[in-house]
N, C-alpha and C positions, 0 to 999 in steps of 0.2 A: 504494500500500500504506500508507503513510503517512499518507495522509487519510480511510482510514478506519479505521483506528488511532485518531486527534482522534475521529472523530466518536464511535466506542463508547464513548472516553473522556466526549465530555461529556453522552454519552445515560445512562451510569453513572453520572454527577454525582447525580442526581435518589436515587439508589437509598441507602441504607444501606451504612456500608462493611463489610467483611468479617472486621473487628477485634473485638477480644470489649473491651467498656468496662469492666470489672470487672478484667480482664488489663492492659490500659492505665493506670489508678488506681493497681494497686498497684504497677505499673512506675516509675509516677510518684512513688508517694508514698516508695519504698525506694532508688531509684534513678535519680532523678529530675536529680542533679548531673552524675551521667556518661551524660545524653541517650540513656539504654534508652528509654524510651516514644516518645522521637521515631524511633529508629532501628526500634521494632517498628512504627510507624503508614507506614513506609518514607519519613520523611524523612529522606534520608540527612547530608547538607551541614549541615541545621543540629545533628542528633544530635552530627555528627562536631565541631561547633563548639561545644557546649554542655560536649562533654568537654575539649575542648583549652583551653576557659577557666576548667573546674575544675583543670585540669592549669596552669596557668598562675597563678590566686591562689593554689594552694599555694606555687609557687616564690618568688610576691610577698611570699605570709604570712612564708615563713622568713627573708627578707632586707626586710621592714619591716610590721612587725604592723597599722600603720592604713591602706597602701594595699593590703593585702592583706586587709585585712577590706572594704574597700572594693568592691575585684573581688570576693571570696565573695560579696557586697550584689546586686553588676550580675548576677552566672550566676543568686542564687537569685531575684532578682525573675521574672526566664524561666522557671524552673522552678516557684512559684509561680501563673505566669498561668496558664500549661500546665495546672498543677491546678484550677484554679478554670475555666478551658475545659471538661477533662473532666466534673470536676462535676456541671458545667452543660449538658454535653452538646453543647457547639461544640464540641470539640476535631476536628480534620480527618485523614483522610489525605493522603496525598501525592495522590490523584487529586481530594480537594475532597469527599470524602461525609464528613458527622460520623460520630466513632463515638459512636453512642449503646446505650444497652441495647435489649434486642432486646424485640418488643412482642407 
């Protein structure tokens, strides 16, 4: 059952994913600290990691302003490429199809 599970998975690969890229952008561009667009494209782990490091330079900002602007720095450059992926139209889902606009 398993294996062919993988296998639709990576005959899927090929396909467009099922994500609207217009929905993802704006995901990204409004809410892009707290890893919504990663968590809608169903990356789940690093979504959950994009917010727990927004959540984490705040506690740095309030207890030392330069290495807490510094963490802001590391989350927003990932947040950042993310946009500039979408953009561009590489941005992925969890199963590896870009979402791109629809043609």
């Amino acid at each position: 059952m398993e294996e062919e599970n993988n296998v639709q998975n990576i005959e899927g690969a090929n396909q467009p994913a099922e994500k609207n890229w217009l929905t993802t952008l704006i995901l990204c561009w409004f809410l892009g600290f707290l890893g919504v667009h990663r968590l809608y494209a169903g990356k789940l782990g690093s979504g959950a990691l994009i917010a727990y490091g927004t959540v984490c330079a705040a506690l740095i900002l309030a207890i030392n302003p330069v290495w807490g602007a510094m963490a802001f720095t590391a989350v927003g450059a990932v947040v950042l490429d993310d946009f500039l992926l979408i953009c561009t139209k590489h941005f992925q889902d969890c199963y590896g199809r870009e979402i791109a606009r629809e043609k």
